[in-house]
N, C-alpha and C positions, 0 to 999 in steps of 0.2 A: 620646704623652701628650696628653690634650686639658686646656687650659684652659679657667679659668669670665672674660670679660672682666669686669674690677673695675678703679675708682680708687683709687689710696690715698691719702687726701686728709684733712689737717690742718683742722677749724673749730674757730675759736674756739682754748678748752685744750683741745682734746678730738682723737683720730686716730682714723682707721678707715676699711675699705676702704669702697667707697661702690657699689653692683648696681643693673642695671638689675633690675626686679621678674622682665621676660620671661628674664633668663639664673638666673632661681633655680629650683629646684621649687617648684610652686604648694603641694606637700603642705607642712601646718608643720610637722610631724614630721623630715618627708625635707629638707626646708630647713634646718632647725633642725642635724641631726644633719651636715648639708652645713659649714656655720658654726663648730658645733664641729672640726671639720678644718683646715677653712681658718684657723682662728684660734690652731690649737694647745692646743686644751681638749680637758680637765683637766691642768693643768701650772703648777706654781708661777712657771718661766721662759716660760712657751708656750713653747718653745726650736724647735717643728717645728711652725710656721702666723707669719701675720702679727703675731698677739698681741704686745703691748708688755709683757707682764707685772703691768700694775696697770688698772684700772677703767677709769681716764679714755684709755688706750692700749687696749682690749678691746670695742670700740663696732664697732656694723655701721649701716649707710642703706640703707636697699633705697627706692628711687624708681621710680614711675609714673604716668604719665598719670591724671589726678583723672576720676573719674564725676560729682565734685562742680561744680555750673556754677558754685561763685563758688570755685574754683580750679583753678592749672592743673596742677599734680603733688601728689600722694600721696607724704608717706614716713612710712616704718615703721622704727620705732627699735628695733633691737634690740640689748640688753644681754650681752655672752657674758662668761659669769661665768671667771675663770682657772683658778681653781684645783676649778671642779666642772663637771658633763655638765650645765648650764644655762644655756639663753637664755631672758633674760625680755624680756616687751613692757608688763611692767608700766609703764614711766614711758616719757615722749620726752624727749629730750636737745634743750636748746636750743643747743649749742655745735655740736652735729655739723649742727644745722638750717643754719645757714651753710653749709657745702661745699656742701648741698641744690640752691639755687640756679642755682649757676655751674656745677654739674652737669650739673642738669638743661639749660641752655644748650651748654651742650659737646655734650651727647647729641641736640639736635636737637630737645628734647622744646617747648621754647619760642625763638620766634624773638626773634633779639639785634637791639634799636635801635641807633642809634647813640648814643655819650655817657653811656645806663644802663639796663637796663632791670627790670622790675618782675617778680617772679616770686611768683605768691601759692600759698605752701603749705599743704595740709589736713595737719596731724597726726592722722597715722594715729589713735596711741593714745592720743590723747586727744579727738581732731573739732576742734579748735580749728582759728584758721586762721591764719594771718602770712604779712606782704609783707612779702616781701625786697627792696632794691635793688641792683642790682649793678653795677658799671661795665663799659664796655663801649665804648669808644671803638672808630670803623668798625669797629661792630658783631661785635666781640668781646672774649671776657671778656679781663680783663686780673687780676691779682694783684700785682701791683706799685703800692706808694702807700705814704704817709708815716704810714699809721693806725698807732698803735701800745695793743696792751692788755698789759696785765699777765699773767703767768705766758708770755708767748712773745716770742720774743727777734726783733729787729728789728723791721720795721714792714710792710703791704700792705696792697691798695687797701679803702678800707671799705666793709665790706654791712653798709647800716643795715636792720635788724630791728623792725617793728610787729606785737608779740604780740598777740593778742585774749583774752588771757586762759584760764581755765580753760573748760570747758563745764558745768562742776559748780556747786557753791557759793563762794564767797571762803571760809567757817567753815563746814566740813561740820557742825559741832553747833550753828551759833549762837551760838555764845557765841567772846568774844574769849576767854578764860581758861578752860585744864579742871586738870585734878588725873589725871597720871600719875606713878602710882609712888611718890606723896607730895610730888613736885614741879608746879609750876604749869608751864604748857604752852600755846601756841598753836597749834591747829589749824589750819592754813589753806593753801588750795590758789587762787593766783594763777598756774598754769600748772606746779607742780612738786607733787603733796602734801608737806607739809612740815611738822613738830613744833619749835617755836621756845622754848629752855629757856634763862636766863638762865646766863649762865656761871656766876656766884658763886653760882646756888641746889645746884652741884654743886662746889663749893669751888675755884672753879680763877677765874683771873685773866680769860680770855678773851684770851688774847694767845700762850698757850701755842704751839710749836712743831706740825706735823702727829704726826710722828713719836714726840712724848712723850706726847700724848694716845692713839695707837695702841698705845703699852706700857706703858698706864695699867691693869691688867686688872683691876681693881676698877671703872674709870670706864669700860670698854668694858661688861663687866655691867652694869652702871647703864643705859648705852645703848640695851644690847639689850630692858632688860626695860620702860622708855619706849615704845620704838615697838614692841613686842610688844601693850603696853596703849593702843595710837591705832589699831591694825589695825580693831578693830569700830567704832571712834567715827568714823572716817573711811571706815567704809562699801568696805575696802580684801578683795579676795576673793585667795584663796591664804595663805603662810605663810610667818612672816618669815626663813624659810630661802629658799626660793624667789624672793617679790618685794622689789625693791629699791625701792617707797617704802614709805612714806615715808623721807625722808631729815631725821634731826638735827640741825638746827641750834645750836648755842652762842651768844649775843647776848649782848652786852658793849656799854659805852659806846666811841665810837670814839677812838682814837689817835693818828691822822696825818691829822685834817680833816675825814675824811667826817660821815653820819649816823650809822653802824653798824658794830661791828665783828663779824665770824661767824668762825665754824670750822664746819664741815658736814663730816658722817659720809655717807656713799655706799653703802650704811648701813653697814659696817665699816669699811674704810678712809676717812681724812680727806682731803679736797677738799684741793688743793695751790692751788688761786683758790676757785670756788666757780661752778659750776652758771646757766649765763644765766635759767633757769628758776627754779631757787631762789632766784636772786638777785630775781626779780621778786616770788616770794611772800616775802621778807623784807621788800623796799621796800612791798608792800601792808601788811605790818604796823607798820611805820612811818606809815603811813598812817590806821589804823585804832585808833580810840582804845580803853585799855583792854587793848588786848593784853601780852605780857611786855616787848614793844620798848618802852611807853611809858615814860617815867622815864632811860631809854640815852639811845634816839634824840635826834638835833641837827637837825634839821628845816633842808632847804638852801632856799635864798635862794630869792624867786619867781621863777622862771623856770629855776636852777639846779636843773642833774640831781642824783638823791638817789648818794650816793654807797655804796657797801657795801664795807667793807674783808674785804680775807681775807687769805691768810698772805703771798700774792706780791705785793700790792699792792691794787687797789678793780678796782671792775665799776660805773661810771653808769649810769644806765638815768635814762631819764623816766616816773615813772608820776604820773599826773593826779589829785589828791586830791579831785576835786569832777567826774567824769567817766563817764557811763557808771551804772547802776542795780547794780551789785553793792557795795553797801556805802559805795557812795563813790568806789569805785578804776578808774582807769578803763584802758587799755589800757598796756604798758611799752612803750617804744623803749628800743634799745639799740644800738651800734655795737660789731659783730665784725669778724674778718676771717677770710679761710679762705686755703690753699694748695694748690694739685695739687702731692702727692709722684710720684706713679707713676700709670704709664696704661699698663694692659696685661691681663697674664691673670694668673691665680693658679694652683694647681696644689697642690688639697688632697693630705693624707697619704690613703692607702689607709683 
């Protein structure tokens, strides 16, 4: 049997094995249909590939050496859908972009300082760029440290994350406020595309469970036919079978301190935290006057990270409300952290 070498490796809430780009087919077809194997798709359990079974557990990184001179690795995020013969590259995952890093140090791709070092990544699908820091005492990685975030249980070393944002618009229409599906809506893309609908304009609390809102089937239609109607206003190509953004957000006033409280559709299944990425185009809308967030949002203290609550707890991020020429908004930091589970080969089905 030959294996393909992969990491399996935890960022952020997010798992998924982690390729160098040179051990995959360069064809996307022949890569793609490689992934669906290794992952156990189409399978409600994957029960025979790595797949975890749900969204945030069905993620792949494929990393390589950047062409781009103001970075020093490439990744490609790619989505494998569970239960259908689909990989999309429509969105990048900012949670799996953490493993990215110490990765790409592990593999040689960037050489380790001693004490931390800097690894600047281009996102594939989207061109954006982020520096990662990563620790690295005698100059190697370490995972072990006191960081602790929400939705994962214990603590390890932190890699703080400096997004640059989208390459796109902050409002692909311009406008802080549209009209989908008879509800009011925030368009806006701060590094995730993302549809921002007040909780109470779809009669629900915002505090709702993941799980009650996924066996809402009145309120999951509702969902779908929202981002079906932001697919052309957000200038989004393919078909909301097919690509998984935009992603729904729910905004509520928050509960336990923060600015914000969400629930986020992935686009069917509910965010169990909520997306580093999405999390940043909600704080832009926070941000940004006018939008649905205004009226919710609690605006944190100067110098305090804005807070964004979800079902496991909050996601801080700093984004800069007087920074940078897109609207206002200027780049998000945030603190993740990642874990090496496995380091070895894989050994797709036939």
């Amino acid at each position: 049997m030959t294996g393909i070498p992969c990491a399996l490796m935890r960022g952020g809430t997010s798992k998924g094995p982690v390729f160098l780009a040179s051990d995959l087919p360069a064809d996307p077809a022949a890569r793609d249909g490689l992934l669906l194997r290794i992952m156990g798709s189409p399978d409600v359990r994957q029960i025979d590939g790595l797949g975890g079974a749900h969204p945030l557990t069905s993620k792949v990184a494929v990393v390589s050496p950047s062409p781009d001179a103001t970075a020093d690795v490439d990744y490609l995020f790619l989505q494998v859908v569970v239960d259908d013969a689909v990989v999309s590259t429509s969105q990048t995952c900012g949670n799996m972009l953490a493993a990215v890093a110490p990765f790409a140090i592990d593999r040689g791709l960037v050489p380790a300082r001693d004490g931390a070092t800097e690894v600047r990544v281009r996102l594939v699908n989207t061109g954006a760029i982020a520096a990662l820091t990563v620790r690295t005492p005698g100059g190697e990685v370490t995972y072990a440290g006191d960081a602790a975030i929400s939705g994962v249980p214990g603590t390890a070393a932190p890699i703080e994350v400096a997004l640059e944002g989208s390459s796109g618009a902050l409002l692909p229409t311009g406008r802080p406020v549209d009209v989908l599906d008879g509800v009011e809506a925030t368009l806006i893309d701060n590094g995730m595309k993302s549809v921002l609908v007040r909780a109470a304009d779809l009669g629900l609390s915002g505090g709702e469970a993941p799980a009650d809102l996924e066996a809402d089937a009145a309120l999951v239609e509702r969902i779908v036919r929202i981002r079906a109607a932001a697919f052309p206003l957000m200038g989004i190509d393919g078909t909301p079978e097919t690509t998984t953004t935009p992603k729904i957000v729910l905004v509520s006033a928050p509960a336990a301190g923060g600015a914000i409280r969400t629930r986020s559709f992935i686009p069917f299944r509910v965010h169990e935290a909520i997306g580093v990425l999405g999390a940043s185009s909600v704080a832009a809308a926070v941000r940004v006057p006018g939008t649905v967030a205004d009226g919710l949002a609690v605006a944190p203290a100067a110098g305090a990270p804005l807070r964004v609550e979800h079902p496991t707890g909050y996601l801080d991020l700093h984004v800069d409300p007087a920074a940078g020429d897109r609207t206002g908004v200027g780049p998000a930091r945030v603190v993740r952290t990642a874990r090496m589970i496995m380091d070895g080969r894989v050994f797709p089905r036939p």
